[in-house]
C-alpha positions as CSV (number, residue, x, y, z in Angstrom):
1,X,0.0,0.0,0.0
2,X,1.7,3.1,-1.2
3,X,-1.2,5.3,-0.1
4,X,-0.3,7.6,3.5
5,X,-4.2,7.5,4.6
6,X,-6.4,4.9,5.1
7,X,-10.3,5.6,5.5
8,X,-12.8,3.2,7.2
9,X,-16.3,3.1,8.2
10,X,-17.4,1.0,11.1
11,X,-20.6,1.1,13.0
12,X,-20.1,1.3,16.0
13,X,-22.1,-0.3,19.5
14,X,-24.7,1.2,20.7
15,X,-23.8,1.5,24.5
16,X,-21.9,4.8,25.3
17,X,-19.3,2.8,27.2
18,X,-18.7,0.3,24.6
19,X,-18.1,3.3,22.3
20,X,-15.8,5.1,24.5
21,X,-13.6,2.1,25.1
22,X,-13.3,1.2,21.1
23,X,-12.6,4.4,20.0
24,X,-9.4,4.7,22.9
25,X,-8.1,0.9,21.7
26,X,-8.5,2.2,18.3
27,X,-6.9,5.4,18.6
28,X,-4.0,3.4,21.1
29,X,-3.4,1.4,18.7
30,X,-2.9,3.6,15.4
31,X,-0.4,5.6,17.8
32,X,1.3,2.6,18.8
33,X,2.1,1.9,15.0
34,X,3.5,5.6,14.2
35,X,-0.2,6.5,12.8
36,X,-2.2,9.7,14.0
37,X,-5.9,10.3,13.3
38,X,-6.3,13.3,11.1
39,X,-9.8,13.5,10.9
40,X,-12.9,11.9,12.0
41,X,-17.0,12.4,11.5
42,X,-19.7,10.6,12.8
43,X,-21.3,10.0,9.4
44,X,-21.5,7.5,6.7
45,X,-18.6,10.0,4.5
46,X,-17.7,7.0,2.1
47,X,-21.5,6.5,1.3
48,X,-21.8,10.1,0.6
49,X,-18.9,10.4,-1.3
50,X,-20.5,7.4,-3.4
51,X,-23.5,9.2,-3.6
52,X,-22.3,12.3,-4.9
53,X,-19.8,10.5,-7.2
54,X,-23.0,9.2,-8.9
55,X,-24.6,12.7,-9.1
56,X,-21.4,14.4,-10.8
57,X,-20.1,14.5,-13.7
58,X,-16.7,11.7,-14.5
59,X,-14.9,14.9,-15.1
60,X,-15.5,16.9,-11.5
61,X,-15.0,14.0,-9.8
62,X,-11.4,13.0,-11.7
63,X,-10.9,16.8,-10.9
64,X,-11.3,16.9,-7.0
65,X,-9.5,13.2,-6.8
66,X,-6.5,15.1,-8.6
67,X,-7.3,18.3,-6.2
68,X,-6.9,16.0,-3.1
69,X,-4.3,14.0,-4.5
70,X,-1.9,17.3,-4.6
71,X,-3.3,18.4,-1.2
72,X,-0.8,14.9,0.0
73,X,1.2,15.3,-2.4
74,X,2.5,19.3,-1.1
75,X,5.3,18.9,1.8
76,X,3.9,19.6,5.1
77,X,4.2,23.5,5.7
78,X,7.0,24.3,8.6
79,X,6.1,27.3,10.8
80,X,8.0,30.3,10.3
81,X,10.1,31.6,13.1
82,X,9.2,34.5,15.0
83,X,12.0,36.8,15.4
84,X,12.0,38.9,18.5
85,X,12.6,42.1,16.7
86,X,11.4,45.9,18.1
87,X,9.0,48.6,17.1
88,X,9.8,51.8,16.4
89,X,7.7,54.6,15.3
């Protein structure tokens, strides 16, 4: 897999607690393997985006999978340094 992300669905239990406790093994685990979670939503997004795919046009939807393509393909941005320089007036 030469992909950096990986994107599942799973429905999850219906008691709170059950929810609470797969959600910390999940993110444990991911962390223990060198992963981080850079997003999450508590909707069906792969069904939508399968839904809308159908809606479009073949040519917007090649378009945004080459926008988001570049969006990983960009190095990440470092933060600029803040000098401590002075005011004057």
């Amino acid at each position: 897999m030469t992909a950096s992300f990986i994107t599942l669905v799973i429905q999850q239990p219906s008691d709170p607690r059950a929810r609470q406790l797969m959600h910390n093994q999940l993110t444990h685990v991911i962390s223990l393997y060198g992963g981080s979670v850079s997003g999450m939503s508590l909707e069906d997004e792969m069904t939508l985006c399968e839904r809308l795919q159908e809606r479009l046009p073949d040519h917007e939807v090649e378009q945004a999978r080459e926008e988001v393509a570049a969006l990983h393909a960009e190095p990440p941005r470092r933060a600029r340094k803040q000098g401590h320089g002075t005011l004057k007036a």
